[in-house]
Structures are given as C-alpha cells and as structure tokens.
C-alpha positions in Angstrom: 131.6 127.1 84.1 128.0 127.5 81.8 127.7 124.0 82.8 127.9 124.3 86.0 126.1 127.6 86.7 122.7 126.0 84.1 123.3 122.9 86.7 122.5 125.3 89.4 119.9 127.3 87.7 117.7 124.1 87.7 118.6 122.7 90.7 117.5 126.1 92.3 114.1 126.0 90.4 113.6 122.4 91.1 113.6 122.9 94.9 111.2 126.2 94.0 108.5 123.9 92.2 109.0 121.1 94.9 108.9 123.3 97.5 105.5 125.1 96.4 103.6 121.8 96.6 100.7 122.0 99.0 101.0 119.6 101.5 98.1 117.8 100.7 99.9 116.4 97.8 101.7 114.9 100.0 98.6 113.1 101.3 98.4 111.6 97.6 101.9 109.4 98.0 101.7 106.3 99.3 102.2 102.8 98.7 99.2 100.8 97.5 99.2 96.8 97.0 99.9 95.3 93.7 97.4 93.2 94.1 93.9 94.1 95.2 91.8 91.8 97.5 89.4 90.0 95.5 86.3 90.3 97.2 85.3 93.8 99.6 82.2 94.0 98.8 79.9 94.9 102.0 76.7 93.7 103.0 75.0 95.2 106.3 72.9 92.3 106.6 75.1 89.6 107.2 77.0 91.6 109.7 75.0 90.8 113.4 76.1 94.3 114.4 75.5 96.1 111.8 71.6 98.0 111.4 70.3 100.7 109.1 68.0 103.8 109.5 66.9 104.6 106.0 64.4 107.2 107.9 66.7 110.0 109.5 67.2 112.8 107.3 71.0 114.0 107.4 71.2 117.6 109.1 75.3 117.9 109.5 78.4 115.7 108.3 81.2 114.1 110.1 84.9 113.7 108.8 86.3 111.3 111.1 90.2 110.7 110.7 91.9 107.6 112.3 95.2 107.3 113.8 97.3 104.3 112.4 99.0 103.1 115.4 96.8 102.9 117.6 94.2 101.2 115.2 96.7 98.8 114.3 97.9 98.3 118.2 93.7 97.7 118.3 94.2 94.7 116.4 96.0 90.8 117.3 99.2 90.5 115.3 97.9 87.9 113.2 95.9 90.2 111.9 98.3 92.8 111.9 100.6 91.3 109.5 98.2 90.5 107.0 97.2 94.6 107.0 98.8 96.7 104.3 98.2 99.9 106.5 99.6 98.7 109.5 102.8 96.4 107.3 103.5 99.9 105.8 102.4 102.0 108.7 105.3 105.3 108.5 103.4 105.9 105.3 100.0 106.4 107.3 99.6 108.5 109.7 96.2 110.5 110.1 94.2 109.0 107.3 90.6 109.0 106.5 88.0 106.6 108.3 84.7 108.0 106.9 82.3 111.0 106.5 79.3 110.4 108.2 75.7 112.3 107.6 74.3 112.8 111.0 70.8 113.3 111.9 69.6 116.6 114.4 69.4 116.3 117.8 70.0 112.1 117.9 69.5 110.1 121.1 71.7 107.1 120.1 74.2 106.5 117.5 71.2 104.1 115.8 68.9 107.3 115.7 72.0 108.8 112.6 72.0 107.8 108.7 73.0 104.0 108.2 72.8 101.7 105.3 70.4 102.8 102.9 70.9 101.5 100.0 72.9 98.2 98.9 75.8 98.9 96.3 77.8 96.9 93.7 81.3 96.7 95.0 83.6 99.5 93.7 86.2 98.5 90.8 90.0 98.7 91.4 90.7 101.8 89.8 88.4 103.8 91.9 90.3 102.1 94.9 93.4 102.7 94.2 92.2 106.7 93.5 91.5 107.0 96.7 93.6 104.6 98.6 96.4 107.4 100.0 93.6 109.0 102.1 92.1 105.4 103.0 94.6 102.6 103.0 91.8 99.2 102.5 89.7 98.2 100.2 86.9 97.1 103.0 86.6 100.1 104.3 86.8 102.0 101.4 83.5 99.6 100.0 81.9 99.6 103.7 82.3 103.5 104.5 80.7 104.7 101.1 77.1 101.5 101.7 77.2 102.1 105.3 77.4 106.1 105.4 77.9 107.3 102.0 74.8 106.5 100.5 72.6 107.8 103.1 73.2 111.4 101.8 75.3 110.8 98.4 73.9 110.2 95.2 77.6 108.1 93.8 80.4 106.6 95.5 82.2 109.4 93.3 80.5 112.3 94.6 80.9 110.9 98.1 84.6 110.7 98.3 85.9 113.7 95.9 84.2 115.9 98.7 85.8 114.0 101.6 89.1 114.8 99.6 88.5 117.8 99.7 88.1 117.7 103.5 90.8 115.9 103.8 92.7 118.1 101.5 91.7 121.2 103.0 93.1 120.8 106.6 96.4 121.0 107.8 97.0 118.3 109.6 99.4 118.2 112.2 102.7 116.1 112.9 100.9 113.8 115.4 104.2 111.4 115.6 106.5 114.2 116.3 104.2 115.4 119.5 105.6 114.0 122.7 102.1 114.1 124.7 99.4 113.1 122.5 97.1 114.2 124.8 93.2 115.3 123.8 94.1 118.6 124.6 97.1 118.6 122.7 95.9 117.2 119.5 92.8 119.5 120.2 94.9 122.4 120.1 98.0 121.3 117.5 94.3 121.2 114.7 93.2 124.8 116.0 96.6 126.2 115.3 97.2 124.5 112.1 93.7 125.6 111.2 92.8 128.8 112.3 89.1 129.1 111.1 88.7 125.7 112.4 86.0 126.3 115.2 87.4 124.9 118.8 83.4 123.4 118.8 83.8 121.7 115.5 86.3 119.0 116.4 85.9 116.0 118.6 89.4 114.1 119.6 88.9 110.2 121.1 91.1 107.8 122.7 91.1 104.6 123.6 91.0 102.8 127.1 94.6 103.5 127.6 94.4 106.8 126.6 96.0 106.6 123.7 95.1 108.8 120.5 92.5 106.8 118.5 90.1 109.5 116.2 89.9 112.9 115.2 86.1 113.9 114.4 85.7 117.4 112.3 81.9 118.2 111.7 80.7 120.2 108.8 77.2 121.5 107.9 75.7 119.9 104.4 77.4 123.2 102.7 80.9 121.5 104.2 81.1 124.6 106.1 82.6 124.6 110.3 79.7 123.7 112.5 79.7 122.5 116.3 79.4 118.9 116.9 76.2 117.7 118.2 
C-alpha cells in the first residue's frame, strides 16, 4: 500500500514538472544528424545571385520563420531525400530561416544589409546548439555571413538573440489548422501573442497559395515594430 501510494506521489509530481515546461523547450528536441556535412562554409562571391551592401546602416530586424512543407514541396525529390529537415519533417514545423537587419525606408531588397564580412565556417558543436530552431548546416553558416554579420559582432551573439525570438513567441499549431490561409495564420500569431502588433507580422505564400514564411519585425532593442 506505501508502495503504491510513493508510486503515485511521483508519478503525480513527474506530470507537474513535465507539465510546467515552457513550450519553447519543446522547440529544443529534435533529431540532428550523426554526422555533420563536411564542408558549409558560405561564400557570397561565388554564388551569381548573391550581392552585398556593406553601406546600409541596419534601422529594424526581421525574424523570418519557414514552414517545412511547403519548403520541402519547393524542392525536386532528389533533393528532398537527401534533406534531413524534410527526411524528418513531423519534427519541423515552423522553424527559423534567419534574422535579417533591414535598412530605413529601402527601395529594393538590394538597398538592406548583405554580406559584410567573410567568416570562417562555424564548428559542429555550435551547429548542433542551434540546430532544433534551424535544421541545416548551410543555412545555419549562410544566414549568420549573409545577414548576421551585417549588424552582429559574433555568430554567438547573433543567434542566442534569435533564440530568444524564437523562444519568446507562441507559435501556433500550423498543421492542425484546416485553412492555412494568410489571414488565418495572421490571426492564429495575434492570438497566441497578444502584444504582438497586427503591423509587425508579414505572412507569404507561394504561387499555389500555400503557407511558405512568417516574417515578425523587431526594432534593434528587439522590441514590436511595424514592418517596412
């Protein structure tokens, strides 16, 4: 009967603790490859669409989140089944594309923040930190040369704070919605959010009007600000 009832006891308090856990730990599970690619590192110059403004000065910030199936639809199957994201895709849902420094009052998307500085490529173990919130190594490398350093001084200091963007929203159950509309998804992040400003969040789709980014803009003080 003791037994039993201390059996109880701790289950009860087990399902207290668990239960207590922000869901942003949540965002921290995943699975991540036992095996790293080899080479990610990211050179703007080599890339024929790829440019750099080392001139604009950064006057807001972007946190754009990607949904995984439709970037992974985006893509031939070849491809597909070589990507761990998309091979392990019910573990990745809204996860992190980038935070992006953009400039004041910009008449094209060359007049923002791009490619500043060249950087060494980032070792495993920082990948693998941050992998949960952005499942590739490639775009982990490419997001922090191609926007990261622009207004960051370390790849460190760049992505703890876009965990803590990432970690501070409440992010809704896209896959459970049955019209994932832009007004829907506009709205499912204003009522998850409340102080999330109805100006402060962008929501794209693709051709076939299918879900495809969620852009939240911040002032430089990571504070709610309209997008521009």
């Amino acid at each position: 009967m003791v037994g039993n009832a201390l059996t109880t006891l701790w289950l009860f308090a087990f399902m207290a603790i668990f239960c207590s856990f922000d869901a942003a730990v949540i965002k921290d599970r995943c699975p991540i490859p036992s095996q790293l690619k080899y080479n990610y590192d990211f050179n703007w110059k080599s890339r024929s669409s790829e440019w750099n403004n080392t001139n604009a000065q950064p006057a807001s910030l972007q946190l754009v989140l990607s949904w995984t199936p439709t970037f992974c639809q985006s893509l031939p199957q070849s491809v597909q089944d070589k990507e761990f994201q998309c091979r392990n895709s019910q573990y990745f849902g809204i996860v992190v594309h980038g935070l992006w420094p953009q400039a004041a009052k910009a008449s094209s998307v060359r007049a923002h923040p791009r490619n500043c500085r060249d950087e060494k490529q980032l070792n495993s173990t920082f990948i693998k930190r941050f992998y949960c919130m952005m499942p590739d190594e490639d775009l982990i490398q490419s997001q922090w040369e191609k926007h990261g350093t622009c207004y960051y001084k370390t790849a460190t200091e760049y992505y703890e704070n876009i965990e803590k963007l990432y970690q501070s929203l409440n992010i809704p159950d896209i896959a459970a919605m049955k019209s994932k509309t832009k007004t829907n998804v506009v709205n499912a992040f204003l009522t998850q959010n409340p102080k999330l400003l109805s100006s402060a969040i962008q929501v794209s789709m693709n051709a076939e009007n299918q879900l495809k980014e969620i852009k939240i803009c911040y002032t430089l003080n990571y504070q709610y600000v309209r997008c521009s």
